[in-house]
Kinemage of the C-alpha trace (Angstrom):
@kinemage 1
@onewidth
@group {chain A} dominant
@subgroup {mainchain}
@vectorlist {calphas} color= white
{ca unk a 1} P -7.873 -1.120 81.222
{ca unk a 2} L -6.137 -1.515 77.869
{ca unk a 3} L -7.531 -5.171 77.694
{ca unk a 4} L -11.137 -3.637 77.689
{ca unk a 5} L -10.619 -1.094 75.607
{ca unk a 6} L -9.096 -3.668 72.822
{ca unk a 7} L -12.245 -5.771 73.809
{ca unk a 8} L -14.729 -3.207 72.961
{ca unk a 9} L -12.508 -1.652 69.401
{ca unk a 10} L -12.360 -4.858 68.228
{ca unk a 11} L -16.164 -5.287 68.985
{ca unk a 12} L -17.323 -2.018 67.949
{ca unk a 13} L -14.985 -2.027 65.119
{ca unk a 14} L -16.928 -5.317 63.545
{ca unk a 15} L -20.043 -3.785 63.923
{ca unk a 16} L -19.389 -0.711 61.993
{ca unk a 17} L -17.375 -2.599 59.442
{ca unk a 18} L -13.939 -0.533 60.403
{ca unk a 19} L -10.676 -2.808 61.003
{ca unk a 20} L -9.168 -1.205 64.213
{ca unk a 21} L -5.107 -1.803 64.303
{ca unk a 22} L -4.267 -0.675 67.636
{ca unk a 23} L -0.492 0.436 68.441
{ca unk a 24} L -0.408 0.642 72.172
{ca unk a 25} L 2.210 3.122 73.690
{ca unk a 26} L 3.611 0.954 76.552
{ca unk a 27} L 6.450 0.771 78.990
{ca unk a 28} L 6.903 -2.958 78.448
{ca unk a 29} L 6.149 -3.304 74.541
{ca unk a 30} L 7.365 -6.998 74.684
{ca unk a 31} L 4.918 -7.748 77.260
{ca unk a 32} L 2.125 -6.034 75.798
{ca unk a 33} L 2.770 -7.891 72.371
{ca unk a 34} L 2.938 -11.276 74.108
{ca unk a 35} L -0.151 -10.281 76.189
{ca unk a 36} L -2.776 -8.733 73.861
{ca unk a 37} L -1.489 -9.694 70.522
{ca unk a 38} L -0.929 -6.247 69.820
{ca unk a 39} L 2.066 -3.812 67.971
{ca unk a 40} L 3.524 -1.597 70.781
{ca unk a 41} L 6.210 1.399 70.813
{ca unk a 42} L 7.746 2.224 74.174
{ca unk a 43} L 6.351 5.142 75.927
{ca unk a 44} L 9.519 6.482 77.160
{ca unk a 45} L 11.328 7.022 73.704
{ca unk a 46} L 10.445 9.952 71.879
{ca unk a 47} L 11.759 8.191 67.951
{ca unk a 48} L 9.480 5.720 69.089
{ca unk a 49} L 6.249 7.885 70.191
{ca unk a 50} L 7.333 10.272 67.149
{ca unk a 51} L 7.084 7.173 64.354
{ca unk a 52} L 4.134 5.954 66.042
{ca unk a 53} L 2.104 9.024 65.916
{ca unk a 54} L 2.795 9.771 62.864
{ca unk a 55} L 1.920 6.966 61.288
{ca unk a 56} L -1.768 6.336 63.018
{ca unk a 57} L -4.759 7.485 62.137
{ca unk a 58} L -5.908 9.104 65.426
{ca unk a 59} L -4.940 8.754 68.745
{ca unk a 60} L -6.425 7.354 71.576
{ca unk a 61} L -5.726 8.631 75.080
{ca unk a 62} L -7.162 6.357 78.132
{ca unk a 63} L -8.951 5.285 80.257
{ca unk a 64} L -8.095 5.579 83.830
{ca unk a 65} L -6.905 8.468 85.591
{ca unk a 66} L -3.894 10.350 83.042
{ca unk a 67} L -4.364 13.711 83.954
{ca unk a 68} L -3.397 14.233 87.735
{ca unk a 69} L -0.892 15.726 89.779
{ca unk a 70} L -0.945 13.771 92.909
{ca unk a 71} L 1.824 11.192 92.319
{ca unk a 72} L 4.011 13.942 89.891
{ca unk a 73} L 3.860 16.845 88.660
{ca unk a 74} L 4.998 15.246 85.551
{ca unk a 75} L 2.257 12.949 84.617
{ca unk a 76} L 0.211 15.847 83.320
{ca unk a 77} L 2.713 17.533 80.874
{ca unk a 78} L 3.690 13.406 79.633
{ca unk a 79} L 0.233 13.057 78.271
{ca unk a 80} L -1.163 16.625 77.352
{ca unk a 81} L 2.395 16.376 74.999
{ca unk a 82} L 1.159 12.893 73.440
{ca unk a 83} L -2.026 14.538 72.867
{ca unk a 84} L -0.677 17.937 71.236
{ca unk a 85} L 1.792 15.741 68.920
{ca unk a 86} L -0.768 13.882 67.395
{ca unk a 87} L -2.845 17.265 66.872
{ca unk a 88} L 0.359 18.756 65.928
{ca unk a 89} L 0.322 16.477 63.071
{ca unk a 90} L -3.630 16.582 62.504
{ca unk a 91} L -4.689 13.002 63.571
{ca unk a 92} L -7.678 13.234 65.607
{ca unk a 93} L -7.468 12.545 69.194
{ca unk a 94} L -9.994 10.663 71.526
{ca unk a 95} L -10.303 10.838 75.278
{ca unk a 96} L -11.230 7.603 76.625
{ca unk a 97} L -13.409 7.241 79.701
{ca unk a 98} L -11.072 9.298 81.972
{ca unk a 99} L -10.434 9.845 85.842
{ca unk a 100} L -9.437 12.912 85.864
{ca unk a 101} L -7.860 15.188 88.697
{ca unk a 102} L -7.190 15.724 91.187
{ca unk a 103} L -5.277 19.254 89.648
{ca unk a 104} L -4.125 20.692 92.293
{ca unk a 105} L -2.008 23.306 90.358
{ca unk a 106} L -4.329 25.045 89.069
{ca unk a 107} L -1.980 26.539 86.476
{ca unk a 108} L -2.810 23.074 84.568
{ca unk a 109} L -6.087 23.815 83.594
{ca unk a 110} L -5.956 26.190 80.468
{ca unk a 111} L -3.244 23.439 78.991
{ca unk a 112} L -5.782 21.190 80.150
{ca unk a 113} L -8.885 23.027 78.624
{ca unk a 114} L -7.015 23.588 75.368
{ca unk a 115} L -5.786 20.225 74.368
{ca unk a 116} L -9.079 18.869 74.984
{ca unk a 117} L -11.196 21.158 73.137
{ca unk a 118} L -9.276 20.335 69.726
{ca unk a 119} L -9.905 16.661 70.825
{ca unk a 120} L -12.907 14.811 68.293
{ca unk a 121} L -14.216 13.055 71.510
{ca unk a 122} L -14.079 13.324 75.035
{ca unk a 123} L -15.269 10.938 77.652
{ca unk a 124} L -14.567 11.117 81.338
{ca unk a 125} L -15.645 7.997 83.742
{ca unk a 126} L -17.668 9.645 86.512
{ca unk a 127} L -19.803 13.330 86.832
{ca unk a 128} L -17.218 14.491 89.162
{ca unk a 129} L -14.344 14.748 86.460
{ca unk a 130} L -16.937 16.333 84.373
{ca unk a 131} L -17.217 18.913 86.570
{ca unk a 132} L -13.993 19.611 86.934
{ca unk a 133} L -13.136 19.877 83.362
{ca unk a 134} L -15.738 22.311 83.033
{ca unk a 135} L -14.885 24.559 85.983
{ca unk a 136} L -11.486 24.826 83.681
{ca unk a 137} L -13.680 26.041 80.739
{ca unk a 138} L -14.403 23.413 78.716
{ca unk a 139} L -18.149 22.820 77.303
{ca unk a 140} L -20.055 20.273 79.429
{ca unk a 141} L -22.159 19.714 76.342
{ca unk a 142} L -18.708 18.524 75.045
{ca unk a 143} L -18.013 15.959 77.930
{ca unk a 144} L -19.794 12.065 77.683
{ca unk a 145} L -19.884 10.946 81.074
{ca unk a 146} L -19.489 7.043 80.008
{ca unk a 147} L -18.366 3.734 82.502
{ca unk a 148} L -15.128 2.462 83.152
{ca unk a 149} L -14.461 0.537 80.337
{ca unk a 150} L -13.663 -2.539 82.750
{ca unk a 151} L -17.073 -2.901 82.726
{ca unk a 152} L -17.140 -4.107 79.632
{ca unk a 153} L -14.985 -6.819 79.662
{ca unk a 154} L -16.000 -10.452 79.065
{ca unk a 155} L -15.099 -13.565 80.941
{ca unk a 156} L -11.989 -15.693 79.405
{ca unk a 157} L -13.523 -19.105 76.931
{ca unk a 158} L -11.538 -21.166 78.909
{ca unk a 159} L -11.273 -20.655 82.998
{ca unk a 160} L -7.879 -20.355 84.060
{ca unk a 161} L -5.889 -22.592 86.499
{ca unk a 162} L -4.467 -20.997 89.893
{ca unk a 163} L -1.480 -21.532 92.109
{ca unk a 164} L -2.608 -20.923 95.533
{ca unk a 165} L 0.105 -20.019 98.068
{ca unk a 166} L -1.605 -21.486 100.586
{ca unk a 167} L -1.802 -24.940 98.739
{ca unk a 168} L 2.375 -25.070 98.649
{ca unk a 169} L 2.049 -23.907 95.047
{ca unk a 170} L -0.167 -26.742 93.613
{ca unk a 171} L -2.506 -25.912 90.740
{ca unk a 172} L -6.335 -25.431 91.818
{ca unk a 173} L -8.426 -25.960 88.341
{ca unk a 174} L -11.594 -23.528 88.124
{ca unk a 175} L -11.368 -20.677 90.794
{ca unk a 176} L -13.200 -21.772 93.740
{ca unk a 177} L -13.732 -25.200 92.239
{ca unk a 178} L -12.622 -26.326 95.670
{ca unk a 179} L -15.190 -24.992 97.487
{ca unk a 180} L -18.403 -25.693 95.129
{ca unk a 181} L -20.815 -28.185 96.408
{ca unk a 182} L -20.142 -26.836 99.748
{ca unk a 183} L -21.455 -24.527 102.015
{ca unk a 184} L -18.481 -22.636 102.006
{ca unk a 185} L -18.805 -18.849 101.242
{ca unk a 186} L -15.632 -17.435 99.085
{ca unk a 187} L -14.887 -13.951 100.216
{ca unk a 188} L -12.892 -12.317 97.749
{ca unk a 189} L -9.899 -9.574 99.406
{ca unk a 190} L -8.564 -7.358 96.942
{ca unk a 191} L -6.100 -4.585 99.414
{ca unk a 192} L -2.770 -2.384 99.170
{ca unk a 193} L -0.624 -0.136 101.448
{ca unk a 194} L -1.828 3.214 101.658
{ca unk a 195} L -1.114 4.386 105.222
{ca unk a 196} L 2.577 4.814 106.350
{ca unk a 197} L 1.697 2.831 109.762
{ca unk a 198} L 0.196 0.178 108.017
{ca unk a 199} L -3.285 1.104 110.140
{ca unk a 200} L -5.569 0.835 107.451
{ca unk a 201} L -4.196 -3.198 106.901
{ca unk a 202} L -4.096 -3.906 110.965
{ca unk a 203} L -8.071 -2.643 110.581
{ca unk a 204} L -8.502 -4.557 107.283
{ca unk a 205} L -7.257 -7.425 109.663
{ca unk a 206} L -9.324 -7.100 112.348
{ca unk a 207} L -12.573 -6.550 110.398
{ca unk a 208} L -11.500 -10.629 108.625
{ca unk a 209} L -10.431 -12.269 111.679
{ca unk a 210} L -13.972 -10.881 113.165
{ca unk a 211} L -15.731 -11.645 110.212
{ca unk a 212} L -13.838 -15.544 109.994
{ca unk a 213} L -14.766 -15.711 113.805
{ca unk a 214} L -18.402 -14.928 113.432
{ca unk a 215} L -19.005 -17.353 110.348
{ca unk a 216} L -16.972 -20.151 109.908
{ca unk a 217} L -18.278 -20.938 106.258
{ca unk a 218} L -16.132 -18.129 105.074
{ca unk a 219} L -12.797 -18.899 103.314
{ca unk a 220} L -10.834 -15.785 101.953
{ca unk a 221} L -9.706 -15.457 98.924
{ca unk a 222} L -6.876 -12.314 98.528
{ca unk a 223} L -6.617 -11.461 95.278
{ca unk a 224} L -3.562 -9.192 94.515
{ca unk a 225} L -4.400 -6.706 90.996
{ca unk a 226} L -1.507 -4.699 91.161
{ca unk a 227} L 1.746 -7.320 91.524
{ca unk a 228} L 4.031 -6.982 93.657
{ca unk a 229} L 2.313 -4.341 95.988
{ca unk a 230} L -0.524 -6.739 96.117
{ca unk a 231} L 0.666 -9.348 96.967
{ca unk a 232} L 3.152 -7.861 100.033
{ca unk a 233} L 0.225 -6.268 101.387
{ca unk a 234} L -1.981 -9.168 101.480
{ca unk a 235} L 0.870 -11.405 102.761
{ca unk a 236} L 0.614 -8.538 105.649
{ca unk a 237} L -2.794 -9.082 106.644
{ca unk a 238} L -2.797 -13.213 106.171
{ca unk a 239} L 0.285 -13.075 108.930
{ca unk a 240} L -1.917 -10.791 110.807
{ca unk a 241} L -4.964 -13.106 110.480
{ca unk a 242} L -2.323 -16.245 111.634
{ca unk a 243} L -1.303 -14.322 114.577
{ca unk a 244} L -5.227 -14.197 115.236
{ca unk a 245} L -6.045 -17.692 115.376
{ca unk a 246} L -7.456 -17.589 111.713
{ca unk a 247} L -6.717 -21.119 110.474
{ca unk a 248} L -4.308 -21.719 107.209
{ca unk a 249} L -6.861 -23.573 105.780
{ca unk a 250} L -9.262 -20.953 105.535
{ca unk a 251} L -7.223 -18.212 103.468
{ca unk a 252} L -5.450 -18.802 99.932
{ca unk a 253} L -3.614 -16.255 98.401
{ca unk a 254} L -4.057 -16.243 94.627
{ca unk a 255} L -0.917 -15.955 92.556
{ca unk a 256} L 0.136 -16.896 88.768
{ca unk a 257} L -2.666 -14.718 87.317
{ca unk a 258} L -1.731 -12.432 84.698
{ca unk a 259} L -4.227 -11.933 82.071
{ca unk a 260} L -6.941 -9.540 82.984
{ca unk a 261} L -9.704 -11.910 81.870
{ca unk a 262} L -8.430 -14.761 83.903
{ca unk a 263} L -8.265 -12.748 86.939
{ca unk a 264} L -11.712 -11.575 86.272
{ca unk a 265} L -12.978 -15.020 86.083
{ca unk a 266} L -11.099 -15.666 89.863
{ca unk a 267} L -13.501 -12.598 91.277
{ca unk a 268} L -16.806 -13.771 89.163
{ca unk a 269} L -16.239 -17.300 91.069
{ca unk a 270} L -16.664 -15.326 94.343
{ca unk a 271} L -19.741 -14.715 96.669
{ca unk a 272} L -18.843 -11.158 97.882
{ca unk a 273} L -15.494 -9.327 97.045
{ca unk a 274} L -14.157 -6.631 99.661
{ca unk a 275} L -11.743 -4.463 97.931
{ca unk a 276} L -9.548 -1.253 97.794
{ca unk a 277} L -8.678 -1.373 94.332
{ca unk a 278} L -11.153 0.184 91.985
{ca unk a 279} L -10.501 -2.253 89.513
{ca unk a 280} L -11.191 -5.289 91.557
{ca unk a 281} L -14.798 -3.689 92.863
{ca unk a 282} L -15.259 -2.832 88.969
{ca unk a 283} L -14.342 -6.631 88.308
{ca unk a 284} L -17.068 -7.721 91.126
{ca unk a 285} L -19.885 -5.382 89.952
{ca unk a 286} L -19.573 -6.377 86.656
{ca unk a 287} L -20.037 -9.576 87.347
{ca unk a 288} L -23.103 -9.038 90.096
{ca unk a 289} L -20.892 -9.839 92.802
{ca unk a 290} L -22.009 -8.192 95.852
{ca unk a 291} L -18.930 -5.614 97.032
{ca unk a 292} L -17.959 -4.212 100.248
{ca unk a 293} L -15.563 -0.802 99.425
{ca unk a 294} L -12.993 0.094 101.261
{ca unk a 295} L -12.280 3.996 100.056
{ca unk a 296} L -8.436 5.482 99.607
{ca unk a 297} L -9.141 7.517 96.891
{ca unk a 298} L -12.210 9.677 96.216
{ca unk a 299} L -12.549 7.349 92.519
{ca unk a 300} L -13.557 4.569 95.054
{ca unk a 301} L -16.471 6.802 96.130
{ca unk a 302} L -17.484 7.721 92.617
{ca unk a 303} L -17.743 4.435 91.386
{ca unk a 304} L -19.651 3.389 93.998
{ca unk a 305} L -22.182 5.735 94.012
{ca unk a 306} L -22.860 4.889 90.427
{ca unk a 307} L -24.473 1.599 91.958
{ca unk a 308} L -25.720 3.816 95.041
{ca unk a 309} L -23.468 2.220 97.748
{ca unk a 310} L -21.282 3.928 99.871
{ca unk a 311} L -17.749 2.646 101.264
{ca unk a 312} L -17.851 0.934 104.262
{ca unk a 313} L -14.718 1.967 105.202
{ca unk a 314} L -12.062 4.768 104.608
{ca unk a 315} L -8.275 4.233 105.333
{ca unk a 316} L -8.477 7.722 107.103
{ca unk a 317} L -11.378 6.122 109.493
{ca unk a 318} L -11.922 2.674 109.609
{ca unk a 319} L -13.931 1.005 111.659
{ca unk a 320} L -13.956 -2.913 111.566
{ca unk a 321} L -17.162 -3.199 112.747
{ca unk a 322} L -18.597 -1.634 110.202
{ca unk a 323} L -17.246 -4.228 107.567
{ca unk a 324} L -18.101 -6.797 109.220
{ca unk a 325} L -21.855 -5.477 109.644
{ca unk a 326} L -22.290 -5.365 105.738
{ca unk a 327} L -20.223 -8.372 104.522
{ca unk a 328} L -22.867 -10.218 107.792
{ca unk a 329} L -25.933 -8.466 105.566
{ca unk a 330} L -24.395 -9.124 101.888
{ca unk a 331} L -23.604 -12.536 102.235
{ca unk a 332} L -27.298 -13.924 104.074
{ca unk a 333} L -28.545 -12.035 100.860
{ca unk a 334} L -27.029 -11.788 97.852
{ca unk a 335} L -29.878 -12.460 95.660
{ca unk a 336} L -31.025 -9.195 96.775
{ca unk a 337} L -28.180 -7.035 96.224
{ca unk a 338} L -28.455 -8.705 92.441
{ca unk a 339} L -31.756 -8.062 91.936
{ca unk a 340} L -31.654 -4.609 92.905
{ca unk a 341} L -28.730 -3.388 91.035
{ca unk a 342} L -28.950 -5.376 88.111
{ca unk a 343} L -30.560 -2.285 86.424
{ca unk a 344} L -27.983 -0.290 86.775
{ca unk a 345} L -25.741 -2.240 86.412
{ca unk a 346} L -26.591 -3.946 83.143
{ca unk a 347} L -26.821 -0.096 82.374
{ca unk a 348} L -23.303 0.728 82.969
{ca unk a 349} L -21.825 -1.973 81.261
{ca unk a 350} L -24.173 -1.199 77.754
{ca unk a 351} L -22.732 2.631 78.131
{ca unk a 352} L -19.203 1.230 78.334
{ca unk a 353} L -18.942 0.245 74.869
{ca unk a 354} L -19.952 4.248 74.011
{ca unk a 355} L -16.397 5.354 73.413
{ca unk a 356} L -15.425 2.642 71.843
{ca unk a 357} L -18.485 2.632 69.333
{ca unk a 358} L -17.866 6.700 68.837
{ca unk a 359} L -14.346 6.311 67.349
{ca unk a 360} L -15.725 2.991 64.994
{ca unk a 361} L -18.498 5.650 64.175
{ca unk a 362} L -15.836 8.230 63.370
{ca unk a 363} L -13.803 6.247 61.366
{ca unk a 364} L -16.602 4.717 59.050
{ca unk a 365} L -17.233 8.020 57.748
């Protein structure tokens, strides 16, 4: 998220003439300096946030979904207070191309409703948050309903160079590099925990083994965006796929990727991606890569249905099968799937540069 949104300032930024400066508020501000070439203040220290704030011109407050109470009841309060300290000291402050809710307390929303109505901008990623911040009262004509900014984010210069687990660690130049000239189809597997009894995996399982049975062309590619919760959970499903007769050979599980861009090239080099993580179907789209979703979270839903598909599967009911059926019908015809939602999604990734071309806009003035 914060590499695309320094993609598109920078970007926008040029073409309105403004120099952009980000500071990025971060729980790892060594990291993020290393990473993104970037100043950062920790999020967690209030001197910190305090000198940081008050020294910006504005403040920006995204993308992804900030403002919900189903992991704490304290992620809401953190970043309404960010927001009201940089209004407190009159810097203007931007919404970026939110998720937001769920709220289920609904004592949230005027808190909610009043921070953002002193904000210069607000953007939300999908109708459905839209609605929801106008059920609390604020002005629809006030909310842009605007792309994940992941959509927006380019492909590395230079393609990055992999250690594959199931290679005993050597390097593999050029994702999928091994496989070109071929007729082996790369199958991209982006999955996490969700369910306590590990169901939703044993499924995930069963639909690959099925789908490795039925074409033998297919190698699988896991592809772990949130480390190391990734990576244990597709570790899970590759022993699972062993215990099925699934050859070594046929799965690798990508590891050493860091940079956002690199591991965006990994999913571009792949002929369908089936994924939990909204980022990783984001990744796919973007880069016309047919997707299969496998829905945890209504935001998987959304997204989707911004390219008119629907998941395939939900953790709650999942039914192998039914994976199998559409990775069977995406893969025998991609060209297709890429002709038909080119359109849209060409579209989406022209709108995700909005936000970022609003603030330039402000600032040039």
């Amino acid at each position: 998220m914060l590499c695309s949104i320094l993609h598109a300032l920078r970007e926008q930024g040029e073409q309105a003439g403004v120099s952009i400066q980000p500071l990025v508020l971060s729980a790892n501000p060594a990291q993020t300096r290393e990473m993104y070439g970037v100043e950062a203040a920790h999020r967690m220290r209030p001197a910190e946030v305090l000198q940081a704030i008050r020294g910006s011109d504005g403040l920006i407050s995204g993308g992804g979904s900030l403002l919900q109470d189903a992991t704490s009841a304290k992620t809401i309060p953190y970043y309404l207070a960010i927001l009201k300290l940089a209004q407190w000291f009159g810097k203007p402050t931007f919404i970026y191309s939110q998720g937001v809710g769920p709220v289920q307390r609904r004592w949230f929303y005027p808190l909610i409703k009043g921070t953002f109505a002193r904000c210069s901008y607000v953007s939300v990623r999908d109708q459905e948050s839209a609605a929801l911040l106008a059920s609390m009262g604020l002005s629809r004509e006030r909310i842009a309903v605007v792309p994940d900014p992941v959509m927006g984010m380019p492909l590395p210069q230079e393609q990055p160079v992999l250690e594959s687990a199931a290679d005993n660690g050597r390097k593999e130049e050029a994702p999928g590099e091994a496989y070109k000239g071929s007729s082996t189809s790369t199958v991209g597997v982006s999955l996490r925990f969700w369910n306590k009894d590990r169901s939703d995996m044993l499924h995930a399982a069963e639909a690959l083994r099925k789908l490795a049975a039925e074409q033998p062309e297919v190698h699988l590619r896991f592809l772990p965006f949130h480390e190391p919760h990734d990576t244990e959970a597709s570790r899970f499903v590759m022993e699972e796929l062993r215990k099925g007769g699934v050859a070594e050979s046929r799965m690798t599980l990508t590891q050493g990727v860091t940079n956002p861009q690199e591991m965006l090239a990994v999913t571009a080099s792949c002929d369908l991606l089936i994924g939990m993580r909204l980022h990783s179907l984001i990744y796919a789209v973007s880069q016309f890569v047919p997707v299969i979703g496998i829905s945890y979270d209504p935001k998987i839903d959304h997204f989707l249905a911004r390219i008119g598909m629907k998941a395939a599967a939900h953790t709650s009911a999942f039914q192998p099968e039914r994976v199998v059926e559409e990775a069977r019908k995406l893969l025998s015809s991609k060209s297709e799937w890429i002709a038909e939602k080119r359109p849209h999604i060409e579209q989406l990734i022209l709108k995700s540069q909005e936000p970022a071309q609003h603030i330039a806009t402000f600032f040039r003035k």
